[in-house]
C-alpha positions as CSV (number, residue, x, y, z in Angstrom):
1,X,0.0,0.0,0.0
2,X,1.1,3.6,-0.3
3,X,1.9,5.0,2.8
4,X,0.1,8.5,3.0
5,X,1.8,11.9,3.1
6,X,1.3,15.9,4.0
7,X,-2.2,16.6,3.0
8,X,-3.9,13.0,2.8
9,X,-7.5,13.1,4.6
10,X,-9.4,10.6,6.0
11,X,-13.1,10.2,6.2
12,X,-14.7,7.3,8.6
13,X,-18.9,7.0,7.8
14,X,-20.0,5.4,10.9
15,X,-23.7,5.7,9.7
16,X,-24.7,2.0,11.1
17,X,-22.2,2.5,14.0
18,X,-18.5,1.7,14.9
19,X,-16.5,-1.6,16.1
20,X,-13.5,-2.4,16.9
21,X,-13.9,-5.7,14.6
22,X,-15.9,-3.1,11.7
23,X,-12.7,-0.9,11.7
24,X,-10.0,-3.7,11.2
25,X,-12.3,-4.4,8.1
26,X,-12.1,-1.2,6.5
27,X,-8.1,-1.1,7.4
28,X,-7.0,-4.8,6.4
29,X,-9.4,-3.9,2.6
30,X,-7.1,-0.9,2.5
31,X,-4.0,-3.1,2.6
32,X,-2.7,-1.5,6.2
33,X,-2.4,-4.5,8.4
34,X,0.0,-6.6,6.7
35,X,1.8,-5.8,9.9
36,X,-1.0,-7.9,12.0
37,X,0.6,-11.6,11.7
38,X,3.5,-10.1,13.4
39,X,1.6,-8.7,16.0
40,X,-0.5,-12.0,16.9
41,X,2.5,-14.0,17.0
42,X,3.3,-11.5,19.5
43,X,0.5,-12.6,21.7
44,X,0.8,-16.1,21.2
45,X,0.8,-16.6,24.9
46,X,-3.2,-15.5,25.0
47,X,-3.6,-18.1,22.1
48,X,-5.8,-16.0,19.7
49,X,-5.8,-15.9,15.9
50,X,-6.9,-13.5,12.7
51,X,-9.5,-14.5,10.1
52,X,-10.1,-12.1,7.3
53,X,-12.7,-13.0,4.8
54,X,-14.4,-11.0,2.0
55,X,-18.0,-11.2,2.2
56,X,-21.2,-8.5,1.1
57,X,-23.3,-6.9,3.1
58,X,-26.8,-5.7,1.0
59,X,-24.7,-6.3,-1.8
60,X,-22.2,-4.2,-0.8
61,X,-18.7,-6.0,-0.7
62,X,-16.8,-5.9,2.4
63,X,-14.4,-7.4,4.2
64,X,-15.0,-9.2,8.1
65,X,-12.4,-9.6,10.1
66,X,-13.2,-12.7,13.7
67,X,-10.7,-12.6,16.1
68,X,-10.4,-16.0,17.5
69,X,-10.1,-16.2,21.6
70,X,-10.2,-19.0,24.0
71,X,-13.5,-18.4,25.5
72,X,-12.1,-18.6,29.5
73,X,-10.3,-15.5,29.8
74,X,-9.6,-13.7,33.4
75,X,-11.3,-10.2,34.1
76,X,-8.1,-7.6,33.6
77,X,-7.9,-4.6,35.4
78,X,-6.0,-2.1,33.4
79,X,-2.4,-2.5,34.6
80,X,-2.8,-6.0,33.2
81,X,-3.8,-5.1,29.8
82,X,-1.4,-2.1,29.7
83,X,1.3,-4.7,30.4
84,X,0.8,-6.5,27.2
85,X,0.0,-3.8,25.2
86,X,3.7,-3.1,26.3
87,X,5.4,-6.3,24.6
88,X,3.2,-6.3,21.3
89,X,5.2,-6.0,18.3
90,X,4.0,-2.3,17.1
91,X,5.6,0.8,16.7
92,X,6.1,2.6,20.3
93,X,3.8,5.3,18.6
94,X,1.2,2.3,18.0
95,X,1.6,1.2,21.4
96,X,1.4,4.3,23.1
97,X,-2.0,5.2,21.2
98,X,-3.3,1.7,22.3
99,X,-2.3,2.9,26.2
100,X,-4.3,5.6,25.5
101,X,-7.6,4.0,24.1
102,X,-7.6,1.6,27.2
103,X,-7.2,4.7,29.4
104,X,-10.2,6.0,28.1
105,X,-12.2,3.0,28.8
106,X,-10.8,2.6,31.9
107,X,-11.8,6.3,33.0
108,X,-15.3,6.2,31.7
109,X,-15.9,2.4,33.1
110,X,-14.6,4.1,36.1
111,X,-16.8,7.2,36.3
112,X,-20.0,4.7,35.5
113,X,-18.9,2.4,38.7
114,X,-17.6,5.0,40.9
115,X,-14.6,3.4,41.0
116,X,-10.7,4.9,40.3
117,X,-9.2,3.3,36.4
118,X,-6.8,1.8,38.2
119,X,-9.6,-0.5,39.6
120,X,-11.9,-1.1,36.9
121,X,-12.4,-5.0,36.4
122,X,-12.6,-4.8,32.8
123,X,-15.0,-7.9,31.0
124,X,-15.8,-7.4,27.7
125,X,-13.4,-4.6,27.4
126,X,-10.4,-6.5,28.6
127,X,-10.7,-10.1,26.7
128,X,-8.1,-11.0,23.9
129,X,-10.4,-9.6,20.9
130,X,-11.0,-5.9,22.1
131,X,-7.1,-5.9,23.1
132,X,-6.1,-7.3,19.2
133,X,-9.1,-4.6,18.0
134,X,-7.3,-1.8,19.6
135,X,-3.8,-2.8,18.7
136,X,-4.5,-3.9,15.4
137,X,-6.9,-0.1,15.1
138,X,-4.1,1.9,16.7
139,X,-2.1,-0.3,14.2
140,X,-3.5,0.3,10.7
141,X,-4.4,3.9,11.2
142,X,-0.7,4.6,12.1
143,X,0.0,2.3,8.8
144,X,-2.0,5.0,6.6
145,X,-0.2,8.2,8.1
146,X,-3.4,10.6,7.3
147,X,-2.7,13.7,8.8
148,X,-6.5,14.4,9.8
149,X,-9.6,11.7,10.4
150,X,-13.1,13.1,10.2
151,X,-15.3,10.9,11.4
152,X,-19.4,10.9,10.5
153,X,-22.1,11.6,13.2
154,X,-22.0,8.0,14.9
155,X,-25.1,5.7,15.2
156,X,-25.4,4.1,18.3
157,X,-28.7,2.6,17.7
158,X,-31.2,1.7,20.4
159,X,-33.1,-0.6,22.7
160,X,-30.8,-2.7,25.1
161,X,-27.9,-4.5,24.7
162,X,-26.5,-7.7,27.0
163,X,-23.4,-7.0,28.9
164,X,-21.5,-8.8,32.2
165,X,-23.5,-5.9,34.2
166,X,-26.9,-6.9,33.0
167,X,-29.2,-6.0,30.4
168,X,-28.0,-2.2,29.4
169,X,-29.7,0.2,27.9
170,X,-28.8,1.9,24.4
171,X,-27.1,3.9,23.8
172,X,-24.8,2.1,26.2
173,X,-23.4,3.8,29.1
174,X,-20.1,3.6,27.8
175,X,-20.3,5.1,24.6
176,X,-22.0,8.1,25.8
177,X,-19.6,8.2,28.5
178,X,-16.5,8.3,25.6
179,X,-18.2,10.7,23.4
180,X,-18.5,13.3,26.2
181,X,-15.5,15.7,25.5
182,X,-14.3,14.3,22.3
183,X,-15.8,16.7,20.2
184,X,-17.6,13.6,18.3
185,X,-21.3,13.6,17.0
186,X,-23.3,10.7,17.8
187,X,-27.3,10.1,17.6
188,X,-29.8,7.1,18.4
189,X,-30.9,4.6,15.9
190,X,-31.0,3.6,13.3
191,X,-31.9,0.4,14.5
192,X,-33.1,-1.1,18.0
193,X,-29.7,-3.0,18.2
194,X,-26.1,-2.0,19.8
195,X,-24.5,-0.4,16.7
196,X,-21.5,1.9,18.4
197,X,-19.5,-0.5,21.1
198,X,-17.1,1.1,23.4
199,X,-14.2,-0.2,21.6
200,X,-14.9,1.5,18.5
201,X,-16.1,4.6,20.1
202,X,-12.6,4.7,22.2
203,X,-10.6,4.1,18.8
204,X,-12.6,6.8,17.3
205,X,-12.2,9.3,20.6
206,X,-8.6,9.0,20.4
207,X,-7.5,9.4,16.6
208,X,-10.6,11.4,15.3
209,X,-9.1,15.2,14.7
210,X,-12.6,16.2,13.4
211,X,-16.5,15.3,13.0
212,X,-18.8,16.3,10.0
213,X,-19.5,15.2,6.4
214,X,-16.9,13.6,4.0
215,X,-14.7,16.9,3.3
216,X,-13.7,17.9,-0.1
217,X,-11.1,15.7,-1.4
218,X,-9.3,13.6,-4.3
219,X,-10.3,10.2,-3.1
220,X,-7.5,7.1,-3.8
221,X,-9.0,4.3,-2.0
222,X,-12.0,3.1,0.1
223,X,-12.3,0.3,2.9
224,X,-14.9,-1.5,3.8
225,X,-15.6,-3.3,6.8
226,X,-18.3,-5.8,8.0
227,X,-19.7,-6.0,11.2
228,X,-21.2,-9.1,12.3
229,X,-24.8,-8.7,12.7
230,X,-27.0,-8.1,9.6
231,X,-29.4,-5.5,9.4
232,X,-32.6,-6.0,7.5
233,X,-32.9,-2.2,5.7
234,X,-29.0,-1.2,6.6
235,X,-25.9,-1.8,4.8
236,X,-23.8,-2.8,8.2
237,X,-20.7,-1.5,7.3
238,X,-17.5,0.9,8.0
239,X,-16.6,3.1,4.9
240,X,-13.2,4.4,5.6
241,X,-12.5,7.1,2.3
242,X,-8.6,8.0,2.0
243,X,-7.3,10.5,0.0
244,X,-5.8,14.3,-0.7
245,X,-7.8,17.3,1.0
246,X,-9.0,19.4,-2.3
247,X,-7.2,22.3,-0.8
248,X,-4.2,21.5,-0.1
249,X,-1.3,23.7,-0.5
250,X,-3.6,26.3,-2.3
251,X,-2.6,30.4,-1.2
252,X,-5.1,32.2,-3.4
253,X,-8.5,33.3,-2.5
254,X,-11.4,31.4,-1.7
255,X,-13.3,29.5,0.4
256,X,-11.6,26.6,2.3
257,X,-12.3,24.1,4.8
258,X,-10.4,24.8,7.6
259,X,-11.1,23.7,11.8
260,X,-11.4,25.8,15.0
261,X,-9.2,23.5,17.7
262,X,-10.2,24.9,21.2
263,X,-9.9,23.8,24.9
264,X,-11.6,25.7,27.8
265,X,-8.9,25.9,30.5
266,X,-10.2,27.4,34.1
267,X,-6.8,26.5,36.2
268,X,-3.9,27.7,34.3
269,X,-1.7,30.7,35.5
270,X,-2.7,33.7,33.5
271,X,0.8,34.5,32.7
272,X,1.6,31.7,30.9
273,X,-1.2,32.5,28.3
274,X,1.1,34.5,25.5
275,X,3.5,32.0,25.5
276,X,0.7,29.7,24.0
277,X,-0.8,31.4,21.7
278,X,2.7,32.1,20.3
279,X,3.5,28.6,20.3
280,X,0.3,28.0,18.7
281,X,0.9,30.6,15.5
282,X,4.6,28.8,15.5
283,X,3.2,25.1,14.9
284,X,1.5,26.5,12.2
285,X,-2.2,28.0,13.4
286,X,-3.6,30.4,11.0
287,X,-4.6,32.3,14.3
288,X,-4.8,31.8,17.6
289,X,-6.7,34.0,20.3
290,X,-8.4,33.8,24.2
291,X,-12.0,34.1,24.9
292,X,-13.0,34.9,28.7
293,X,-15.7,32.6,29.7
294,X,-17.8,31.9,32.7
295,X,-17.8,27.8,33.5
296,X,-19.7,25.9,36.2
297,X,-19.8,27.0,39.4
298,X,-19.0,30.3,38.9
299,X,-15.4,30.0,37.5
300,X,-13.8,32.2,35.3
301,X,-11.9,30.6,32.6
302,X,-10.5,31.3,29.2
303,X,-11.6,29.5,25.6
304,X,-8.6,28.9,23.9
305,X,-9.1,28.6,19.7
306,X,-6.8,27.9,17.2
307,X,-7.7,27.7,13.3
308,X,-6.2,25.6,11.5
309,X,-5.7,24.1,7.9
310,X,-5.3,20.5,7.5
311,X,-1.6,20.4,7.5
312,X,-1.3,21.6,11.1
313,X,-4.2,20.2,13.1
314,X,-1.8,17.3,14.4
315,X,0.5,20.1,15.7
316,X,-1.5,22.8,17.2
317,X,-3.6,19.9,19.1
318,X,-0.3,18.8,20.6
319,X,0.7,22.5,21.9
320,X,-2.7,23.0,23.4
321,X,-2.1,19.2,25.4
322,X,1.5,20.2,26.2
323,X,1.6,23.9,26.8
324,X,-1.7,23.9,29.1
325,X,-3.8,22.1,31.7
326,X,-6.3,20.9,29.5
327,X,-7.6,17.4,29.8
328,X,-9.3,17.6,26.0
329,X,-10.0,19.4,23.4
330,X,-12.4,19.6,20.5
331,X,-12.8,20.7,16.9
332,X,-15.0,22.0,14.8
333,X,-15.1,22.3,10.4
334,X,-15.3,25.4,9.4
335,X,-15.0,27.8,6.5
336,X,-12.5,30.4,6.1
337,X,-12.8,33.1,2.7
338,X,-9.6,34.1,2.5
339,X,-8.6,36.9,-0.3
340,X,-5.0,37.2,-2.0
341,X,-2.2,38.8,0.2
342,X,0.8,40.1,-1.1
343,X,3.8,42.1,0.3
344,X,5.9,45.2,-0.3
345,X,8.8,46.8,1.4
346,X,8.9,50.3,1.7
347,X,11.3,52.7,3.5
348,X,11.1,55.0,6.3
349,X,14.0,57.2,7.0
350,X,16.2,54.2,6.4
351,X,14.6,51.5,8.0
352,X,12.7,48.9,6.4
353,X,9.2,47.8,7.3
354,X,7.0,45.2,5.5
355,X,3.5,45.9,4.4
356,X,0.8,43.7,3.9
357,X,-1.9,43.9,0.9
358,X,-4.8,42.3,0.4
359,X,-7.1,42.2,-2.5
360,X,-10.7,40.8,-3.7
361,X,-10.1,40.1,-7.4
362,X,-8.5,42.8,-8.9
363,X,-9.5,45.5,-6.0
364,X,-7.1,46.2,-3.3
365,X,-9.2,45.8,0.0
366,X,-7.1,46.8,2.7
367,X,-2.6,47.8,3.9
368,X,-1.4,47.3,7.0
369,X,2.1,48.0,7.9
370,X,3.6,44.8,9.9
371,X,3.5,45.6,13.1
372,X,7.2,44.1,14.3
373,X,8.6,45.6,11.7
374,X,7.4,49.5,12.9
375,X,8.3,48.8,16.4
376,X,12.2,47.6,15.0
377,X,11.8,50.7,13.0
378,X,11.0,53.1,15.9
379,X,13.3,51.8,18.5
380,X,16.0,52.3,15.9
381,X,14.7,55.6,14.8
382,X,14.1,56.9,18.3
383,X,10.4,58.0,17.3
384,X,7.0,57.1,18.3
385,X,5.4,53.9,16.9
386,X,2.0,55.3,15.9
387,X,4.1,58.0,13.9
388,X,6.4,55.1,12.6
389,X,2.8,53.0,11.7
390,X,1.5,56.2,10.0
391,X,4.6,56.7,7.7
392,X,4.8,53.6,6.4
393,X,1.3,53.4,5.8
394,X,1.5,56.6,3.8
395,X,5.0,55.4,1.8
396,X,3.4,52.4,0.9
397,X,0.2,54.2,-0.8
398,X,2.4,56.3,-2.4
399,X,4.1,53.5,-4.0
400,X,1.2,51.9,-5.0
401,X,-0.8,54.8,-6.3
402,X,1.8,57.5,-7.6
């Protein structure tokens, strides 16, 4: 397969729901888990296999993929499964995004109980298949190297659903619980039947960068992945649609699709704010600004946005992670107009300072002087900035209209 570079875009339609099993369907048609013997043979010890098999679902051809488990396997708590996440044969990246997806589930298993992560018995959760589900997820999706993942409102379906704490209702506790905070759509039905299980939902949580329709792109491939119950009016399928955003690398005007990445942070010291937003323009935001909020409780806090092309999503998330307290953050598609910018340099009693133009078409719609560039020229000068911001303002009409 062709391992995917700056620019490549996934879409996920999760229109009859999510699995981990559904996923590794849509990855292995792709041609990204050639890797997966290796990684079984890893496990041997847990004696569990790999079947992939083409099949159809309302006509629709797709492929299944059964992991195969001895049926008696001990409840795991999550230091157990963590441990053999860490001895699968994966990538360390693989392997630390795997940690993470059973971190989630542990923390929202945890918050339904009332119990700490650490102590969460896991059942379904922690038997052989969801562990080869996440690894082998974790596995394929770091295979295709797509810089962003939308993902499709999810189904979740309806009615109730069997689990080791009783009969459930659905949506499931779980997947409710691992949608909160990860910026991901999901909506009952279509179906009376457990369509969105908390593996898939925690795969989803952790490498989704965005959540809408199928963005505009040049598509190269599509997976297809079965899941295992059929529907009687649904296709029960994964679509996973890979290929290059439509706008990438363009400068020119126009609309483009383009995401807001924001956190709302209520416990961070207020001096360490302009840092971040400069780390934020330097890992490639578009722009980057604070919004003073009021939270539960009474708290003051600050939103903290970003907007971002498609090309720095992956970065700007990670400075908002590192460079603050947040504990999540979300995104949102948007659309940006932007209009053709273009630069001159003009002179001010021997200093230089840049000027930025912009134009609609053929009309120019608006100068500004850059603003680093006047305060260099003024310190140097000994004058005033605003007179420094008016001059070169004035030089640079001159040169474009004498």
């Amino acid at each position: 397969m062709t391992v995917l570079g700056e620019g490549r875009v996934g879409w996920l339609d999760c229109s009859c729901g999510v699995s981990g099993d559904m996923l590794l369907g849509a990855l292995d048609s792709l041609g990204a888990l050639t890797e997966l013997p290796l990684l079984i043979g890893s496990l041997a010890d847990l004696q569990v296999s790999c079947v992939s098999t083409p099949t159809a679902r309302h006509d629709l051809s797709a492929t299944s993929v059964t992991v195969i488990a001895a049926a008696d396997q001990p409840h795991r708590d999550l230091d157990d499964v963590l441990t053999i996440v860490a001895r699968a044969a994966v990538p360390p990246t693989v392997r630390e995004r795997a940690s993470k997806v059973f971190r989630r589930l542990a923390e929202v298993e945890g918050a339904i109980h009332r119990a700490a992560p650490e102590s969460v018995r896991f059942h379904e959760v922690g038997a052989v298949d969801s562990i080869v589900d996440v690894l082998g997820g974790c596995l394929g999706l770091h295979t295709i190297g797509l810089d962003e993942l939308v993902v499709s409102p999810i189904a979740l379906g309806g009615g109730t659903a069997r689990s080791a704490h009783g009969e459930l209702p659905v949506p499931t506790p779980a997947a409710l619980g691992l949608l909160s905070g990860a910026g991901l759509v999901g909506h009952g039905g279509p179906v009376d039947v457990e369509l969105a299980t908390p593996t898939g939902v925690a795969l989803l949580a952790e490498w989704a960068t965005a959540s809408g329709p199928m963005p505009a792109m040049t598509i190269d491939a599509i997976g297809v992945g079965a899941g295992s119950r059929e529907l009687p009016d649904h296709a029960n399928v994964v679509r996973l649609v890979i290929g290059t955003a439509a706008t990438a690398g363009r400068t020119t005007s126009g609309d483009r699709n383009w995401q807001t990445i924001e956190a709302n942070v209520d416990d961070l010291d207020p001096r360490l704010w302009p840092g971040v937003l400069d780390r934020l323009l330097a890992a490639g935001a578009a722009d980057a600004w604070l919004t003073p909020i009021l939270m539960k409780k009474g708290r003051p806090a600050y939103t903290v946005s970003a907007l971002v092309g498609p090309d720095a999503a992956g970065a700007v998330r990670n400075v908002l992670i590192t460079e603050t307290s947040t504990i999540g953050v979300r995104a949102n598609s948007v659309t940006k107009h932007a209009l053709e910018r273009s630069w001159i340099t003009v002179d001010v009693d021997g200093e230089k300072v840049r000027v930025k133009l912009a134009y609609d078409g053929d009309r120019r719609t608006n100068l500004a002087p850059e603003f680093d560039d006047v305060v260099a020229a003024a310190d140097a000068l000994g004058t005033p900035v605003k007179e420094i911001l008016a001059r070169a303002a004035a030089a640079a009409l001159r040169s474009l209209d004498g």
